[in-house]
C-alpha positions as CSV (number, residue, x, y, z in Angstrom):
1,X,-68.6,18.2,-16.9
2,X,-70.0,16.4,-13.8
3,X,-67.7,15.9,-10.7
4,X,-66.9,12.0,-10.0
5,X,-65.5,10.5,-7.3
6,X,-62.0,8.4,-8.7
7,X,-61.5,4.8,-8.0
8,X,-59.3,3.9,-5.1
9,X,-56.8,2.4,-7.5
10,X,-56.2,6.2,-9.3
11,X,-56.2,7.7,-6.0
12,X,-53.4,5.7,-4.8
13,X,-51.5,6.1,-7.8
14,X,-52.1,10.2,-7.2
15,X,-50.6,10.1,-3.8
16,X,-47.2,7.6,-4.9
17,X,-46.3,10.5,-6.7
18,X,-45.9,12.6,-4.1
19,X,-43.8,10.0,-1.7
20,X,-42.2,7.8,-4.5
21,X,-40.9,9.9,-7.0
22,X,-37.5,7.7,-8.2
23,X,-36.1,4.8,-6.7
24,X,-34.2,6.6,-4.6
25,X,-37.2,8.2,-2.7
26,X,-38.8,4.4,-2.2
27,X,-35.5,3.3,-0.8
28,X,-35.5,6.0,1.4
29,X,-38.6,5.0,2.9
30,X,-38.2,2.0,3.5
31,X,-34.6,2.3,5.3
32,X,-36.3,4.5,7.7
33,X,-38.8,2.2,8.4
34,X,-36.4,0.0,9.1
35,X,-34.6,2.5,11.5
36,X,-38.2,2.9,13.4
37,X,-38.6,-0.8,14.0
38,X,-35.3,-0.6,16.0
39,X,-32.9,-2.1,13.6
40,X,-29.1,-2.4,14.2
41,X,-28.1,-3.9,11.1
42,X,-29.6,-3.0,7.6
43,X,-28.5,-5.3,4.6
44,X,-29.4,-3.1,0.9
45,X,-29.5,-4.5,-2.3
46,X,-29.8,-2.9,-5.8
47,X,-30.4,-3.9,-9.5
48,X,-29.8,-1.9,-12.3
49,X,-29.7,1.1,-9.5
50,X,-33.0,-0.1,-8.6
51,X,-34.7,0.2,-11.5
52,X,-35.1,-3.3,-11.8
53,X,-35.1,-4.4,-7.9
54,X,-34.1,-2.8,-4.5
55,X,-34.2,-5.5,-1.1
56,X,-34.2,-3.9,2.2
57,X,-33.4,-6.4,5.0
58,X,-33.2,-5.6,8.6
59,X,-33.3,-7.1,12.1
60,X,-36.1,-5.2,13.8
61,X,-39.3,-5.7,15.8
62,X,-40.4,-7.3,12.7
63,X,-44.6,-7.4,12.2
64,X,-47.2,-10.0,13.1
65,X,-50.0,-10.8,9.7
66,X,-52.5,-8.4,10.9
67,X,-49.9,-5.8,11.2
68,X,-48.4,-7.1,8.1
69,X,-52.0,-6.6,6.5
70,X,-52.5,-2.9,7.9
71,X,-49.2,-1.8,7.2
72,X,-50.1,-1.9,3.3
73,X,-53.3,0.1,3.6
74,X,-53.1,3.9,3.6
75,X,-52.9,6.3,6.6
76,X,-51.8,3.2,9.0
77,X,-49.0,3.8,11.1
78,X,-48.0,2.4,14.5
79,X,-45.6,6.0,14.9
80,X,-48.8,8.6,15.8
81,X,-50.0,6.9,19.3
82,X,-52.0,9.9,19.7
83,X,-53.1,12.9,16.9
84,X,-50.1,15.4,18.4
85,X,-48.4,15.2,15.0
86,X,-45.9,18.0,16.3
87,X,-44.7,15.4,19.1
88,X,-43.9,12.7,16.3
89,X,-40.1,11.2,17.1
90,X,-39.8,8.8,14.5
91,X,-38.7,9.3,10.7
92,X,-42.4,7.9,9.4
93,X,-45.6,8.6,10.7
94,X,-47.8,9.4,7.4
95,X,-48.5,5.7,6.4
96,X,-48.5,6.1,3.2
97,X,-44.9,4.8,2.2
98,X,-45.7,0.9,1.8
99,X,-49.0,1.7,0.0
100,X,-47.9,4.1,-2.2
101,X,-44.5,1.8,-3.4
102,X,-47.2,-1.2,-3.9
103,X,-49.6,1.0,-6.1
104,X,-46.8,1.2,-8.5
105,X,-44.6,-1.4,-8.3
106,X,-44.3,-5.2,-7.3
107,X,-43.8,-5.4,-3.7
108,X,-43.2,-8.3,-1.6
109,X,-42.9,-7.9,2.1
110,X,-41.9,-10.7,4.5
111,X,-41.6,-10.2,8.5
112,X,-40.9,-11.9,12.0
113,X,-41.4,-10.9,15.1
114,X,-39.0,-12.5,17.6
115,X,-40.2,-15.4,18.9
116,X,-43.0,-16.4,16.1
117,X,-43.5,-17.1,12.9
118,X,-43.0,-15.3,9.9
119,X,-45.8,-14.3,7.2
120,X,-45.3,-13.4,3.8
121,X,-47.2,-10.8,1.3
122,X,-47.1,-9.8,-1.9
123,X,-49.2,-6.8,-3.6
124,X,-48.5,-6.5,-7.5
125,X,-49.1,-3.0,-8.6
126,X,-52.3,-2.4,-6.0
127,X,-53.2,-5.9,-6.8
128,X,-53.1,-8.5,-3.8
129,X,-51.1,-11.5,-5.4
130,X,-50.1,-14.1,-2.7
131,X,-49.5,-14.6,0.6
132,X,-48.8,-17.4,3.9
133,X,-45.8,-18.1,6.0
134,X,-41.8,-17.2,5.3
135,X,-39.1,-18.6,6.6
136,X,-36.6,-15.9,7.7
137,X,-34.7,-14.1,10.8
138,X,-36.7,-12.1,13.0
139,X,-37.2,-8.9,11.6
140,X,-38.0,-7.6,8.2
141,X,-37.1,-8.5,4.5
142,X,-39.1,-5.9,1.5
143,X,-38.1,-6.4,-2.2
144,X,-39.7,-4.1,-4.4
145,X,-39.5,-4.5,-8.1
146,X,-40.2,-3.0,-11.8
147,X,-41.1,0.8,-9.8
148,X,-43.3,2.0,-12.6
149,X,-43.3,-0.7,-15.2
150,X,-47.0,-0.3,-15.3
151,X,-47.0,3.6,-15.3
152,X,-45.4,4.5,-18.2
153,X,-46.0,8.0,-17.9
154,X,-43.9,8.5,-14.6
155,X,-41.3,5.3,-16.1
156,X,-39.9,7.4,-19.1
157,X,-38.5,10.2,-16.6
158,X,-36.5,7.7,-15.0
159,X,-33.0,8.2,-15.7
160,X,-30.4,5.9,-16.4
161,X,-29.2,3.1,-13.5
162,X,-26.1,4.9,-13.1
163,X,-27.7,8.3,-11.7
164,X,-30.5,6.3,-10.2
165,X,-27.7,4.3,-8.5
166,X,-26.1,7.5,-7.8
167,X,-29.4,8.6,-6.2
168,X,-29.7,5.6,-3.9
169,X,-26.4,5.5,-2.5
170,X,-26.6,9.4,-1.5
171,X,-29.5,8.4,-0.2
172,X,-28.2,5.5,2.3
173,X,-25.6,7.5,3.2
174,X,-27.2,10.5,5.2
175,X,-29.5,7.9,7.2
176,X,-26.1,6.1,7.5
177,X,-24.8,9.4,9.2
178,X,-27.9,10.3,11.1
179,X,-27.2,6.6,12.7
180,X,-24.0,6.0,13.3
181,X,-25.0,2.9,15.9
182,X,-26.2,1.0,13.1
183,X,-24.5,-1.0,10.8
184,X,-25.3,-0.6,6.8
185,X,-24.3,-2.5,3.5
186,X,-25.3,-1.9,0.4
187,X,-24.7,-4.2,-2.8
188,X,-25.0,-3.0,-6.1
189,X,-25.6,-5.7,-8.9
190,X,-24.0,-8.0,-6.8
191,X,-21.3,-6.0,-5.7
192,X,-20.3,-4.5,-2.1
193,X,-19.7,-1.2,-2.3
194,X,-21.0,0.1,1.1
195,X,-20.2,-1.3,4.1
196,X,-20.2,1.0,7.5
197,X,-20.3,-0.9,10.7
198,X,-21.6,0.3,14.0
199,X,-20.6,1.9,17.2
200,X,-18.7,4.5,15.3
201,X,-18.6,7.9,16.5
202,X,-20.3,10.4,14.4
203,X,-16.8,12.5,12.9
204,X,-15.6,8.6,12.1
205,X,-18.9,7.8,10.3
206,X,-19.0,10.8,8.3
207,X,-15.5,10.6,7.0
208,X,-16.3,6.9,5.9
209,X,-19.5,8.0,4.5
210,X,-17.5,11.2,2.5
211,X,-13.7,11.6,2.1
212,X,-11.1,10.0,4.3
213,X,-8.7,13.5,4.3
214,X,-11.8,15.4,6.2
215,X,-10.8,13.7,9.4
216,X,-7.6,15.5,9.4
217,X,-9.1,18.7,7.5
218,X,-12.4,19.0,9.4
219,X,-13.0,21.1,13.2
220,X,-16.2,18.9,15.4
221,X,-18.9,21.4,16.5
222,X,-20.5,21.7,19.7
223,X,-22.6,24.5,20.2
224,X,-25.9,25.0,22.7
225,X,-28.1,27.9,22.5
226,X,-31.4,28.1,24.9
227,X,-32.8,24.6,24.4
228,X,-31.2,23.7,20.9
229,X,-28.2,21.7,20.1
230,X,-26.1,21.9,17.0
231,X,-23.2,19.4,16.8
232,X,-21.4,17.6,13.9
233,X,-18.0,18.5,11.7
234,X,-17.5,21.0,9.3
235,X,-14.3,20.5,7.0
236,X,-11.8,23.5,6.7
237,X,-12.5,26.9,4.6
238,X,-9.5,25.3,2.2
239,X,-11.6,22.0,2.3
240,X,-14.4,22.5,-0.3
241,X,-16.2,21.3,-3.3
242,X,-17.7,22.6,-6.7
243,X,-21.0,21.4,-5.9
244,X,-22.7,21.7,-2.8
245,X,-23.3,17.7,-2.7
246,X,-21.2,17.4,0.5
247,X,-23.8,19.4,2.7
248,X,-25.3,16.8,4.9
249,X,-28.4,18.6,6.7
250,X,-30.0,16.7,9.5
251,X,-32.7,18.0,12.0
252,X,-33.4,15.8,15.0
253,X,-31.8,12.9,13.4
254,X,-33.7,13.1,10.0
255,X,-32.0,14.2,6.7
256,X,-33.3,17.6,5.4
257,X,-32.8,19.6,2.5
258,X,-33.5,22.9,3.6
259,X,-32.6,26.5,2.1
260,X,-32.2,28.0,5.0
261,X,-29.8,25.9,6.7
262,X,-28.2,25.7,3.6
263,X,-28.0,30.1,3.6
264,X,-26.8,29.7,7.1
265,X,-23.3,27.3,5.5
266,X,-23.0,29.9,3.1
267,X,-22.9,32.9,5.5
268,X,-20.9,31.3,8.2
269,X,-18.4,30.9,5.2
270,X,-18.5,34.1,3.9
271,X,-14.9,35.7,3.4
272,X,-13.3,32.5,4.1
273,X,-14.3,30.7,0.7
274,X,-14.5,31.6,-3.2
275,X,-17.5,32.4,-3.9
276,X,-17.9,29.3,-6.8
277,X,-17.0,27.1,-3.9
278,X,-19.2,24.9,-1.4
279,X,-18.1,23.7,1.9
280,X,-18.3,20.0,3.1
281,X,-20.0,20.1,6.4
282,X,-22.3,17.3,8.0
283,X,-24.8,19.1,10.4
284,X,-26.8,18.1,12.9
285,X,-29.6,19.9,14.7
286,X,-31.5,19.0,17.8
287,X,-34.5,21.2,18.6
288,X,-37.7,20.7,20.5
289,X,-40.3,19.2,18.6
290,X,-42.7,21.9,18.9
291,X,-40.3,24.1,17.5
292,X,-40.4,22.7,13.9
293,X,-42.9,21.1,11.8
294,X,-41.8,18.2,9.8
295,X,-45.2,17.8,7.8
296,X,-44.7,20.5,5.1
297,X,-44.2,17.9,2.8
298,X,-45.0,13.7,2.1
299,X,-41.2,13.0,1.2
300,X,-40.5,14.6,4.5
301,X,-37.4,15.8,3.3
302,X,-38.5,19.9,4.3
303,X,-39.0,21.4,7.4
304,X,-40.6,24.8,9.6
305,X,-39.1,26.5,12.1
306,X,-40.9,28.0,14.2
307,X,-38.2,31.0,14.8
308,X,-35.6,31.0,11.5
309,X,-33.3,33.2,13.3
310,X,-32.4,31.8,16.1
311,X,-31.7,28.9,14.1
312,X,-30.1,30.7,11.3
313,X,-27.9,32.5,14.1
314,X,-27.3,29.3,15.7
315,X,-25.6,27.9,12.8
316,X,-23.9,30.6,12.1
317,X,-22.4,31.3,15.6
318,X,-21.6,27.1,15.9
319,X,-19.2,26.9,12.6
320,X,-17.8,30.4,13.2
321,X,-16.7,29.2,16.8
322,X,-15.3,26.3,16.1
323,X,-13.6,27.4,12.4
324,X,-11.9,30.6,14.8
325,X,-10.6,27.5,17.1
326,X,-8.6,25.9,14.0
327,X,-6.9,29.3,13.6
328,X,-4.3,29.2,11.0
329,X,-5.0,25.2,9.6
330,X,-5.4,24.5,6.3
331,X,-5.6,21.6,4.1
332,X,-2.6,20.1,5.3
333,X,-0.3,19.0,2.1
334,X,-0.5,20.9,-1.7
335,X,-2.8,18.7,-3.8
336,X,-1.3,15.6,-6.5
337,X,-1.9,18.1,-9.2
338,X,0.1,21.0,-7.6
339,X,2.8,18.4,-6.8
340,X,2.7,17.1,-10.8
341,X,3.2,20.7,-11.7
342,X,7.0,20.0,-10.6
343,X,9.6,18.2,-12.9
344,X,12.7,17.7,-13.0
345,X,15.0,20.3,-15.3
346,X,15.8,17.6,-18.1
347,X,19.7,17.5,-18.6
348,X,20.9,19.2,-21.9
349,X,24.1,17.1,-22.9
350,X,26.8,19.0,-24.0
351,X,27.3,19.3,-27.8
352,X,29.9,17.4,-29.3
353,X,31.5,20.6,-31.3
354,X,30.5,24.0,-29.4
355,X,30.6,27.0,-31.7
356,X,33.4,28.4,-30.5
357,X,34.2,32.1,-32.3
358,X,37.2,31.4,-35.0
359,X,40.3,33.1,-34.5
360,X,41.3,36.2,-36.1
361,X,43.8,35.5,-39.2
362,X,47.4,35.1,-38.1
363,X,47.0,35.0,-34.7
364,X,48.5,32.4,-32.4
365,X,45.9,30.8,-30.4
366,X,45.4,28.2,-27.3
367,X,42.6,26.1,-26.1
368,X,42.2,28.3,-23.3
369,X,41.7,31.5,-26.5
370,X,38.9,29.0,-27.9
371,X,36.5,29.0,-24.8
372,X,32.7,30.3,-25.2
373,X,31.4,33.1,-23.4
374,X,28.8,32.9,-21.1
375,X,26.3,35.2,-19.7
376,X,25.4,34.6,-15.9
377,X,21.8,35.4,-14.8
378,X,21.4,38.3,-12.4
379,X,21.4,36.9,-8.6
380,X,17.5,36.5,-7.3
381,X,18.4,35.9,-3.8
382,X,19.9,38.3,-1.1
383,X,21.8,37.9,2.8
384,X,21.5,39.7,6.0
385,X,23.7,39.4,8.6
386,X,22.5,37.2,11.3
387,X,22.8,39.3,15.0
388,X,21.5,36.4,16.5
389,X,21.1,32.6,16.2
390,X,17.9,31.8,14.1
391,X,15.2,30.4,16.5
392,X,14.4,26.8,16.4
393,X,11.8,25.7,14.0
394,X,10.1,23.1,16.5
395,X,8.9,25.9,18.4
396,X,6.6,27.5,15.4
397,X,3.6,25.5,13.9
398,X,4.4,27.6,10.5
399,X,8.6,27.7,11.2
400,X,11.0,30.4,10.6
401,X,11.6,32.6,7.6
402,X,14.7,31.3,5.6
403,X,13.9,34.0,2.5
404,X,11.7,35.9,0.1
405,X,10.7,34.4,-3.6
406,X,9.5,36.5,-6.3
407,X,9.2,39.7,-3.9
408,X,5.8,37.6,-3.0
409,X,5.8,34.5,-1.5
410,X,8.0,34.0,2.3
411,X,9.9,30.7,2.3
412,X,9.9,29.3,6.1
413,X,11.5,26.0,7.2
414,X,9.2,24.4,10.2
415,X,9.7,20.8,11.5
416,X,8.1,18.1,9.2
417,X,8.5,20.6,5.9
418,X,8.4,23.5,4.1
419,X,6.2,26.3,4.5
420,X,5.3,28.8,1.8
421,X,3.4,31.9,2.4
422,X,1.5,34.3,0.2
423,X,2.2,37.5,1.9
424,X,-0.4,39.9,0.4
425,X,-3.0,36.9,1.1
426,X,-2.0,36.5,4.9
427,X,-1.3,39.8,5.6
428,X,-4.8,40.7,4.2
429,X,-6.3,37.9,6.2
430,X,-5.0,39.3,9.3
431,X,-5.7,43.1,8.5
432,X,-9.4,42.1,8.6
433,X,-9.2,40.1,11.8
434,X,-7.9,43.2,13.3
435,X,-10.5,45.3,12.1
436,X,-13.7,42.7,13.3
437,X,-11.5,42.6,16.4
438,X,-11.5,46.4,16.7
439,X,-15.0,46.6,15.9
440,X,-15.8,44.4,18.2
441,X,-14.9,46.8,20.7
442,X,-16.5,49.5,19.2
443,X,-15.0,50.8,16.2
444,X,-12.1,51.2,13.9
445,X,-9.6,54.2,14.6
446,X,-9.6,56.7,12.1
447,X,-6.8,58.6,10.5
448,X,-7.7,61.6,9.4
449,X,-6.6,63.1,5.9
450,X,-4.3,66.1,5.5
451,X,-6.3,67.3,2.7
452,X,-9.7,66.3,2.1
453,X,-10.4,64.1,-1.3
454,X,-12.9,64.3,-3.6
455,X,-14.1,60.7,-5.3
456,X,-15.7,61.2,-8.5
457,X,-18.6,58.0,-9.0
458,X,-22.0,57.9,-10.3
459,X,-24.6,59.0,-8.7
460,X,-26.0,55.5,-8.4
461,X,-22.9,54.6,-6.7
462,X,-22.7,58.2,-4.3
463,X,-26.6,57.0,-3.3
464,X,-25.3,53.8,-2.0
465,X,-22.2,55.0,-0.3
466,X,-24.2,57.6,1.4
467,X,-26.9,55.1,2.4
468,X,-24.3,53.5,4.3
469,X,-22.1,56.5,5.9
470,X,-22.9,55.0,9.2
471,X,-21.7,52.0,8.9
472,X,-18.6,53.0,7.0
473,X,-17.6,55.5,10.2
474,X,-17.4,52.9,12.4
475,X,-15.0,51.4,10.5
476,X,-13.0,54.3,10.5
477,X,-14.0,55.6,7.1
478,X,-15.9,59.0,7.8
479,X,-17.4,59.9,4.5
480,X,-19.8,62.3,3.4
481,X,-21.7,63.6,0.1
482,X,-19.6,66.2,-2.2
483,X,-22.4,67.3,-4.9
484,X,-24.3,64.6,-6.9
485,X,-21.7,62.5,-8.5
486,X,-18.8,62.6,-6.3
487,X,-18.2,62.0,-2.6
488,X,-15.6,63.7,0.2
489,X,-13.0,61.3,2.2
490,X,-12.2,63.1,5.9
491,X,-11.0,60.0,7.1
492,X,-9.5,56.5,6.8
493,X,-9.3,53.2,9.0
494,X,-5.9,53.7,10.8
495,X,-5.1,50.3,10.5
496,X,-4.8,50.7,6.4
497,X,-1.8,53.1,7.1
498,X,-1.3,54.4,3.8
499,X,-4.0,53.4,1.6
500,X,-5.4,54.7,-1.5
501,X,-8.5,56.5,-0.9
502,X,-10.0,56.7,-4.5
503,X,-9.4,52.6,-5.1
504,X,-11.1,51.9,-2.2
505,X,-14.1,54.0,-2.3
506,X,-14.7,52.7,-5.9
507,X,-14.1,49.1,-4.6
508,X,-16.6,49.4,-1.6
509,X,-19.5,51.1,-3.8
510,X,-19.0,48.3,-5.9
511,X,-19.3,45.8,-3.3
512,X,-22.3,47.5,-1.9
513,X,-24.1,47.3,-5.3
514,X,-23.4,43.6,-5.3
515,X,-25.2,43.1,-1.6
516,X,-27.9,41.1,-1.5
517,X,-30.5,42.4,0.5
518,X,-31.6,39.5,2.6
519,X,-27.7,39.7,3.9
520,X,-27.7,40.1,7.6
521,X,-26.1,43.4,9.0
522,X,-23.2,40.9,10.3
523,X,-22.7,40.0,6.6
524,X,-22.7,43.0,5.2
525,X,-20.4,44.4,7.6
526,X,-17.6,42.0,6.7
527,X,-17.9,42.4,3.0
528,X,-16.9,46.1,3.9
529,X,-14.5,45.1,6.1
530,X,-12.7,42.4,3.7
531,X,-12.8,45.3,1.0
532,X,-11.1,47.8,3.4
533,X,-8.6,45.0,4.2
534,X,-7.9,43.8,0.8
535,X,-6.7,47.8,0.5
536,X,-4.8,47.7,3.8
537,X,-2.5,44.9,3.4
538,X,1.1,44.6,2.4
539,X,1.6,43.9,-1.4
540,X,3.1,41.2,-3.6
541,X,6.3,42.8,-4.9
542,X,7.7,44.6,-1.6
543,X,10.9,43.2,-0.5
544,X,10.1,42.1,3.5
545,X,12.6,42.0,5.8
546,X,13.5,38.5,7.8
547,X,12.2,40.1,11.1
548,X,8.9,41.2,9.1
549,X,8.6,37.8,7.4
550,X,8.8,35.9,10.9
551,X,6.6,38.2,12.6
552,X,4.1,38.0,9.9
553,X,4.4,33.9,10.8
554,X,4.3,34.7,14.3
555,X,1.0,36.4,13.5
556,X,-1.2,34.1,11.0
557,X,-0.2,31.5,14.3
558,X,-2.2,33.6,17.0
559,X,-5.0,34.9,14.2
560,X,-8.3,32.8,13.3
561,X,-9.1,31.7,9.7
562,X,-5.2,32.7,8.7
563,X,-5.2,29.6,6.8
564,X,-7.3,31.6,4.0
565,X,-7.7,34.9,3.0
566,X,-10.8,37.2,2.6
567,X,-11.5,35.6,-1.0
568,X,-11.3,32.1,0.0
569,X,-7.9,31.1,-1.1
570,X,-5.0,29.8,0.7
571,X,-2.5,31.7,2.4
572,X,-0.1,29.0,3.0
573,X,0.7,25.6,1.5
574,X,3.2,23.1,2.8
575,X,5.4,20.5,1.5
576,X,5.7,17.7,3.8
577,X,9.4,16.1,4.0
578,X,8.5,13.1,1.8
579,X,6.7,15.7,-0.6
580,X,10.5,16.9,-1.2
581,X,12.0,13.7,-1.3
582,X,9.4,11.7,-3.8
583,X,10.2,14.8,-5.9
584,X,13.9,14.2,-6.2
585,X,13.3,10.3,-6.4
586,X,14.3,9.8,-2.9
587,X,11.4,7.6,-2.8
């Protein structure tokens, strides 16, 4: 088989699959070309989530016809001055976005530049169809329609106009965040359903772009290391998703999918989050431009760094800072389900002819000798005597202890509600912050054991404890190998008091077997730590006292990440005042 050279046509075709792969991808494309040309307002219309039709219309520099003409041939770009391709600064600077979209669709492109006249042109499919003067607005109006109606092939994995619609919209929205000094609409089969305006500042714009309630359940990052910059909001560890769709990802203002920023969330929310859960965090990430390469890919949604761990510690270091400042937040009100869990008792009327017990034979009885007998429920409550007035609830963010439910959860009264605690949760939470604290410094305190113990594993699980006896001493655990399937406990973190050395030691091999490997030393470290703290903190089912409950308030108020234990899940939960009175009709 000979080797032939392929007709311009195919070859153009070739490369569209590479940049327009959905309409989403062709929208995206075109809104950043409309970003580059200095746009402050861009108007977006779809059809059949733009399957059918998507219009791009914006107020920028707009295009003269000879620019008009080049900016619809391949490799043309007005964005690459020079050939330094690492020094690029705008989202484009491949030309190959218009050509590509017009090799497989109908496109029609009509510009102004301010203060002349517009021009008009329209390519069908590769195929140059019309063009001459437009009447419009300075700037730049681009309808493309029927994306692969001749290209059958790539048209049948299309999928339906609600998830391409779904597509597009995700897709306005992160350039809508990476500029939040421009003004976006979008209108879906004639319908507004986007509208962000400009001059917004970048927490305000995200929220509008995402959920309303992350403004109030969100901490804003600002965070410098050598010469890079990492800013943006990040919502709260008790803030998250099932799906990882709320992870906006931007690198010197351009929207990124990238798996090791993404790794970098993950690990900066380690302990604080269940594992099935994802956090909802808009990043952005200002580095020289020599010191990432955004031309790994046509779609230019990838980067390179040129060092991953200084960025990877970067982000981790940024959304650890600022999540310690929030210290004990969480979401701040139980969610509509939790509050539909409570009903009202219903009211049992009283039966019109009680079973009362019949009198014996012959005897002489009263109404007051007819009366049922009824069988009081044992008392689940208890009193101390107060020594001294209780102190006043304005003065603690998480109140004062009025009781103890279920031997489990502390009951506190603060100013605008009700506060109730998980104690096993908190005081885990805060167990561990003592113990990174203490580490910190150096290590963990030991406690030595009276008596030696023996911990029978497998050897599998004695190899891996072994592996890590270092690590494990400086958290106070001082461990070492008893024959080949057990191993010998000298020694326990002090600040576990009494804890069970067997449960643990099983616990932690497990945890170590479940490591990955690309963890980073920090990581590991705290998944031994949350084990060791999980085994060190005080137990649902032990009657606290009121001066233990308020201290442990007093507590989760000083500690960071409080708000959630080491597995993700809240500590506290509170219900507002008009929580309480909606749920006795007050309201």
């Amino acid at each position: 088989m000979s080797i032939r050279r392929l007709p311009e046509h195919l070859v153009n075709r070739i490369a569209a699959g590479e940049v327009v792969e959905r309409p989403a991808s062709a929208l995206k494309e075109l809104v950043e070309n409309a970003l580059d040309a200095g746009a402050t307002r861009i108007a977006i219309a779809l059809a059949e989530g733009g399957l059918s039709r998507v219009e791009v219309v914006d107020d920028g520099c707009g295009m003269t016809p000879p620019e008009l003409a080049l900016a619809l041939e391949r490799h043309c770009t007005s964005k690459l001055p020079d050939e330094r391709i690492e020094a690029v600064e705008t989202l484009g600077f491949r030309g190959e976005a218009l050509p590509s979209i017009a090799s497989v669709a109908r496109l029609t492109v009509e510009s102004r530049p301010r203060g002349a006249d517009g021009w008009r042109r329209v390519v069908d499919n590769g195929q140059l169809m019309a063009e001459g003067p437009a009447a419009l607005p300075p700037g730049t109006r681009i309808v493309m329609e029927e994306l692969f109606a001749r290209v059958p092939a790539r048209r049948k994995f299309l999928r339906s106009a609600r998830a391409e619609y779904g597509a597009c919209l995700d897709a306005v929205r992160r350039l809508a965040m990476a500029r939040p000094d421009v003004a976006f609409s979008v209108e879906h089969d004639g319908r507004r359903v986007l509208t962000v305006a400009a001059a917004e500042g970048r927490p305000a714009r995200v929220a509008a772009l995402t959920d309303r309630a992350l403004a109030d359940n969100a901490v804003t990052i600002d965070w410098v290391r050598e010469d890079m910059v990492l800013g943006g909001v990040a919502g709260l560890p008790t803030f998250h998703r099932g799906v990882a769709d709320h992870q906006y990802l931007f690198v010197n203002g351009r929207p990124v999918k990238d798996r090791l920023l993404i790794g970098a969330i993950r690990g900066a929310y380690a302990e604080m989050m269940p594992r099935d859960r994802h956090a909802v965090v808009a990043l952005f990430l200002d580095v020289p431009a020599d010191q990432v390469d955004v031309n790994v890919h046509p779609a230019k949604t990838e980067v390179r760094f040129r060092d991953p761990s200084l960025v990877r510690g970067l982000i981790v270091s940024g959304l650890r800072r600022a999540l310690d400042e929030a210290g004990h937040r969480v979401v701040h009100r139980p969610t509509d389900t939790a509050l539909e869990m409570w009903r009202p008792e219903p009211v049992q009327p009283a039966p019109a002819n009680p079973d009362w017990s019949a009198p014996s034979a012959g005897v002489a009885t009263s109404l007051f000798d007819r009366r049922p007998t009824f069988f009081a429920a044992p008392p689940q409550a208890r009193a101390e005597p107060a020594w001294a007035p209780p102190p006043e609830t304005t003065a603690h963010p998480l109140g004062v202890a009025r009781g103890q439910v279920a031997k489990t959860y502390v009951v506190a009264e603060a100013e605008d509600g009700l506060v109730l605690v998980d104690q096993h949760a908190a005081h885990e939470r805060l167990v561990l912050e003592r113990m990174r604290a203490a580490l910190a410094g150096g290590r963990v305190a030991s406690q030595a054991l009276l008596l030696p113990e023996v911990v029978e594993l497998d050897e599998p699980a004695c190899d891996r404890l072994e592996a890590r006896a270092a690590e494990l001493a400086d958290f106070g655990l001082e461990l070492e190998r008893f024959g080949t399937r057990a191993m010998l406990v000298r020694a326990t973190p002090a600040l576990l008091g009494q804890a069970d050395p067997r449960g643990l030691i099983a616990d932690l091999a497990d945890e170590l077997a479940a490591f990955d490997e690309a963890l980073s030393l920090r990581e590991r470290l705290d998944h031994v730590a949350a084990t060791m703290a999980c085994h060190g903190s005080v137990r649902a089912g032990r009657i606290l006292s009121v001066v233990e409950m308020n201290a442990l308030l007093r507590e989760m108020e000083a500690t960071p990440h409080s708000g959630q234990c080491n597995h993700g899940r809240p500590t506290w939960v509170k219900l507002a005042h008009s929580d309480i009175e909606k749920l006795f009709g007050r309201r």
